[in-house]
C-alpha positions as CSV (number, residue, x, y, z in Angstrom):
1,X,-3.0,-18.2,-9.9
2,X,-5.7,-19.6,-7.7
3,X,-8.9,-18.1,-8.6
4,X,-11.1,-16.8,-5.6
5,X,-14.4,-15.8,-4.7
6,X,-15.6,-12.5,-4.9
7,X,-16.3,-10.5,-1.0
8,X,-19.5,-8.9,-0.3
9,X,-19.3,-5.3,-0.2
10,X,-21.1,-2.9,1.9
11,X,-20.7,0.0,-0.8
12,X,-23.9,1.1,-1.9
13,X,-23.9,0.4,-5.5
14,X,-24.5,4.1,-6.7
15,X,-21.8,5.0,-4.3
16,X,-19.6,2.0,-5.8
17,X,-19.7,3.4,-9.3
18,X,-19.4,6.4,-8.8
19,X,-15.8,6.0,-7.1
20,X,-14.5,3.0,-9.5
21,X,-15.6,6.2,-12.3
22,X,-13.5,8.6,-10.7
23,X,-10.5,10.2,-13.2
24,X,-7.0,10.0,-11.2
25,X,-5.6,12.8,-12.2
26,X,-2.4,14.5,-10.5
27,X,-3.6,17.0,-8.0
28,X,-2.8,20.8,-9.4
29,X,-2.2,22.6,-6.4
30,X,0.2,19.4,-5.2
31,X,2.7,20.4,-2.7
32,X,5.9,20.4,-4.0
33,X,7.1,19.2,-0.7
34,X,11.1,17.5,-0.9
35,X,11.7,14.0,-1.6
36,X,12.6,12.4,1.5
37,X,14.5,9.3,2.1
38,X,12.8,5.7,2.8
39,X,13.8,4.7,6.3
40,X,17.0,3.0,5.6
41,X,18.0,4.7,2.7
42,X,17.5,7.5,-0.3
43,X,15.3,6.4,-3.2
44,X,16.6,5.5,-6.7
45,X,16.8,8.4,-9.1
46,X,14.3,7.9,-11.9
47,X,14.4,8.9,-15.6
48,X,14.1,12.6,-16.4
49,X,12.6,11.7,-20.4
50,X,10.2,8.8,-21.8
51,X,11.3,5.2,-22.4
52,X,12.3,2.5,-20.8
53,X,15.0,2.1,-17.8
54,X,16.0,-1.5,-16.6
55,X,17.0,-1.4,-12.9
56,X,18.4,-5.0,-12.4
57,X,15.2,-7.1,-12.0
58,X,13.0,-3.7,-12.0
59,X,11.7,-2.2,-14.6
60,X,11.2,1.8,-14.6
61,X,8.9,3.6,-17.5
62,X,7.2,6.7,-18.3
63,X,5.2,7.8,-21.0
64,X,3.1,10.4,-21.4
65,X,3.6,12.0,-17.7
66,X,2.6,9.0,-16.4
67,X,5.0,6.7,-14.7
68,X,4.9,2.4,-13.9
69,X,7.3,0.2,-11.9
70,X,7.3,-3.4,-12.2
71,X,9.6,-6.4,-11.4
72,X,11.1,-4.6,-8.3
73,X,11.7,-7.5,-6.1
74,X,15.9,-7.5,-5.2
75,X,16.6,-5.9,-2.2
76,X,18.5,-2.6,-4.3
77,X,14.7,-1.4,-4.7
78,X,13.5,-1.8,-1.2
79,X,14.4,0.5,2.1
80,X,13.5,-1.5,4.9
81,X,13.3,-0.5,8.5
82,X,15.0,-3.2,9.8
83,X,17.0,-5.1,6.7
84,X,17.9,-8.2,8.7
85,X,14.2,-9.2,9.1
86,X,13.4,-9.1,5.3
87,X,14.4,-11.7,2.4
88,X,14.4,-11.1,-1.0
89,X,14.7,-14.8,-2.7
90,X,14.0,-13.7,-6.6
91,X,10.3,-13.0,-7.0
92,X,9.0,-12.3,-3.5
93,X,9.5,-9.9,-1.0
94,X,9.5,-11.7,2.2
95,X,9.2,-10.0,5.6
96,X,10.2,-12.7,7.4
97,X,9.4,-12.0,11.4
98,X,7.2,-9.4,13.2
99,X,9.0,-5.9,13.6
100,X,9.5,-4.0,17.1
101,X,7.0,-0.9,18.4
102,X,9.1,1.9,17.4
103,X,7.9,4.1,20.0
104,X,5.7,6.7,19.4
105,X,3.2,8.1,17.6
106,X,1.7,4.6,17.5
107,X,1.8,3.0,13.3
108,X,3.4,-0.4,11.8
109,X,6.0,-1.8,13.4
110,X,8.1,-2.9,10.3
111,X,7.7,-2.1,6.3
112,X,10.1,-1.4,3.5
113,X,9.3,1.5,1.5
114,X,9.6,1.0,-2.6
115,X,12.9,3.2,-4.0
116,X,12.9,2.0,-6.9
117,X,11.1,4.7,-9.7
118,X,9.5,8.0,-8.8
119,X,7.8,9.3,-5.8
120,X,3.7,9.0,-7.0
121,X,0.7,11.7,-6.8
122,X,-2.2,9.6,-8.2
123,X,-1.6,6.2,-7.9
124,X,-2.6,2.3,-8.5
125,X,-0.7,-0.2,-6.7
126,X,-1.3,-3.9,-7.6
127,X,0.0,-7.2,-6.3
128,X,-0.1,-10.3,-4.7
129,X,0.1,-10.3,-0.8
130,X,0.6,-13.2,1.6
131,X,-0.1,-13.3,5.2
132,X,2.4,-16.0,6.6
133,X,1.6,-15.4,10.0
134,X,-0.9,-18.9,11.3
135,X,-4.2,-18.4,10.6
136,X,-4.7,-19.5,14.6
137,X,-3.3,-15.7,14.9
138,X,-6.9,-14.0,15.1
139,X,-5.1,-10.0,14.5
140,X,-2.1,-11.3,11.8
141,X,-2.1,-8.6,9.0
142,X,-0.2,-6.9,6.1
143,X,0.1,-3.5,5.2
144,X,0.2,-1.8,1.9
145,X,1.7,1.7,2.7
146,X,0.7,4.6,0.0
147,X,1.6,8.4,0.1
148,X,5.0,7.5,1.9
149,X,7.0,11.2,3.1
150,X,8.3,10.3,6.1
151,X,8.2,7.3,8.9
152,X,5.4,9.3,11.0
153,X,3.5,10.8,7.5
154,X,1.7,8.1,5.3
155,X,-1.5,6.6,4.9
156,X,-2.0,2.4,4.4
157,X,-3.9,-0.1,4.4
158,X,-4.7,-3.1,7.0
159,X,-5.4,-5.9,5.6
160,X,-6.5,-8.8,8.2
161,X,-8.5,-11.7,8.9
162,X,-9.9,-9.5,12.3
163,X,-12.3,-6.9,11.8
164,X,-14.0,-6.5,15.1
165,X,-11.2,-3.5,16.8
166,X,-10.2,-0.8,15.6
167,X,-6.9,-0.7,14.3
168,X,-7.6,-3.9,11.8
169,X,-8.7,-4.2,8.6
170,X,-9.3,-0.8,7.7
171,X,-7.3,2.2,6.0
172,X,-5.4,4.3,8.0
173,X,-3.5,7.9,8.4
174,X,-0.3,8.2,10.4
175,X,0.1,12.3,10.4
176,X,2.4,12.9,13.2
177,X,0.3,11.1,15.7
178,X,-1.2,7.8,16.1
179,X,-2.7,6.5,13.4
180,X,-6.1,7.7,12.8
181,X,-8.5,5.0,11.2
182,X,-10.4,7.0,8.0
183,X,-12.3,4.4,6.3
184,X,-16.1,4.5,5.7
185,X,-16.6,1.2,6.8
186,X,-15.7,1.5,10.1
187,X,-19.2,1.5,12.3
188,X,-17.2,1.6,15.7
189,X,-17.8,-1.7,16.5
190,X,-17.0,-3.3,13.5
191,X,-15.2,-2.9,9.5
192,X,-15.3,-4.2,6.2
193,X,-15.7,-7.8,5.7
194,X,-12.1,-9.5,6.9
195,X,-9.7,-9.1,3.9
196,X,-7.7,-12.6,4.5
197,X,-8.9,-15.3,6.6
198,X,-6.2,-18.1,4.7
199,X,-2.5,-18.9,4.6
200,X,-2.8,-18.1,0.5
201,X,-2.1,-15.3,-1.9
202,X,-5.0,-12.7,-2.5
203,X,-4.4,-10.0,-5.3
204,X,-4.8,-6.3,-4.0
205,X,-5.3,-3.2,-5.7
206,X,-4.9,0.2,-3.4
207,X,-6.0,3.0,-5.4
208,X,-5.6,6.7,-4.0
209,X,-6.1,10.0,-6.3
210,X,-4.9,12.6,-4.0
211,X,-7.2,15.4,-6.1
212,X,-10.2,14.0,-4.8
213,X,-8.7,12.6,-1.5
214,X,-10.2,9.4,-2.6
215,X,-8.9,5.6,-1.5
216,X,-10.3,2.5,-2.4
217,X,-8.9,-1.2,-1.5
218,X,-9.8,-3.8,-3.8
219,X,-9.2,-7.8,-2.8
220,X,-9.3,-10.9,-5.1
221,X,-9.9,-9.2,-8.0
222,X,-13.9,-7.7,-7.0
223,X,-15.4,-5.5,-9.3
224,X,-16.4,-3.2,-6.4
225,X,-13.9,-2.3,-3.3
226,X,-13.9,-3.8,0.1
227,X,-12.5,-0.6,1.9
228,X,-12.9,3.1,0.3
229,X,-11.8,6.7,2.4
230,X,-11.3,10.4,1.7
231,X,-8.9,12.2,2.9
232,X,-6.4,14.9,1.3
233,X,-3.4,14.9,3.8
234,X,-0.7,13.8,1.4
235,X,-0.7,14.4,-2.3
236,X,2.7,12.5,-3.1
237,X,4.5,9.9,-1.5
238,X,6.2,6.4,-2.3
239,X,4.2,3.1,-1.7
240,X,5.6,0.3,0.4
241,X,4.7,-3.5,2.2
242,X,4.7,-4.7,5.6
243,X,3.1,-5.5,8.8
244,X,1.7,-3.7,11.6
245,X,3.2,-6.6,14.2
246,X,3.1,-9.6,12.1
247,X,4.8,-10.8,8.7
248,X,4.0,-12.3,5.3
249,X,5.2,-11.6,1.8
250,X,4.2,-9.7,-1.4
251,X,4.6,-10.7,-5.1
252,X,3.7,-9.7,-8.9
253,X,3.7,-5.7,-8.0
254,X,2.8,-3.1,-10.6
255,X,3.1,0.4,-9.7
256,X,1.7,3.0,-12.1
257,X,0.4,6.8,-11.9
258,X,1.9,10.1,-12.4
259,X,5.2,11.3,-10.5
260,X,5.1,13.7,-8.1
């Protein structure tokens, strides 16, 4: 994997530790709100004990009330919006052209939410993303969606080589209305430092205990996160990959944390 260099951060360092110190812990008062359905489809039951459960090329486990998914790249683990515009060639999961506006309340255009294991409280979600949009494309992007219930309730985050407007690079709330921009780093003229700016691979790490309310967004592998947030809208949800209105590909993911 190509090694790269770490960002500057605009955490200050006291701030820093003390979110990469936080415990995620399930939230106790969690909502016990009903599993919903990703947009094309109902998720994949999950295991009711401990142990190991193959699903094809995923792998489901839980031990110790907490849960991790990995290996879910075939298209059986994925609910897309729009199925013809993904590809699923083995070990990638491809979006392969820029979704349509949905209508409204204004969020991304096109993302398939993850069905495969258990719908997550506090969770860690770690892979490899790719934007294949050009690099000539000042506002191309990916999204990593988090705390999934429903196609107008989840959070994500942008992650883009622009980060001079407002709905780039940043993380973001869609509650029933247009998505509402939450992150720290967001001045009102300008965000974090741009999360991709290359045609390559970056390792991601969203992070989001829904006890606290806190998010952080970690890229190429920095000790200290590019985006953090706190908000405590949704305590559960599923995690999923995408694009506000542009397209690129995600690899290597690892989902762990504590089921809903």
């Amino acid at each position: 994997m190509t090694a790269y260099p770490r960002r500057p951060h605009i955490l200050a360092p006291a701030a820093a530790a003390a979110l990469l110190g936080l415990t995620l812990a399930a939230a106790p008062d969690a909502r016990a709100a009903p599993e919903r359905a990703g947009p094309a489809g109902a998720p994949a039951p999950r295991s009711e004990t401990n142990g190991t459960v193959p699903m094809a090329d995923a792998e489901v486990s839980e031990r110790g009330g907490r849960a991790t998914v990995e290996g879910a790249t075939g298209p059986e683990h994925w609910a897309p919006v729009t199925p013809e515009k993904w590809d699923f060639p083995g070990s990638e999961v491809v979006l392969t052209e820029a979704g349509t506006d949905p209508g409204p309340p204004r969020r991304p255009y096109e993302y398939a939410v993850l069905t495969a294991g258990p719908r997550f409280g506090e969770v860690r979600i770690d892979a490899e993303v790719r934007i294949d949009e050009p690099v000539e494309v000042d506002n191309r992007d990916v999204v990593v969606l988090f705390g999934y219930r429903s196609p107008t309730e989840f959070y994500y985050a942008h992650l883009s080589q622009d980060n001079t407007i407002y709905p780039h690079n940043g993380i973001f709330k869609v509650d029933g209305a247009d998505r509402e921009r939450i992150d720290d780093q967001w001045d009102g003229e300008v965000g974090a430092p741009p999360a991709i700016t290359d045609a390559e691979y970056h390792p991601v790490s969203v992070r989001h205990d829904p006890r606290s309310g806190r998010i952080a967004v970690f890229v190429d592998g920095a000790k200290r996160p590019l985006m953090t947030a706190k908000d405590r809208t949704f305590d559960s949800g599923r995690v999923g990959f995408g694009s506000f209105d542009n397209y690129g590909r995600l690899r290597a993911l690892k989902v762990t944390g504590r089921p809903a």
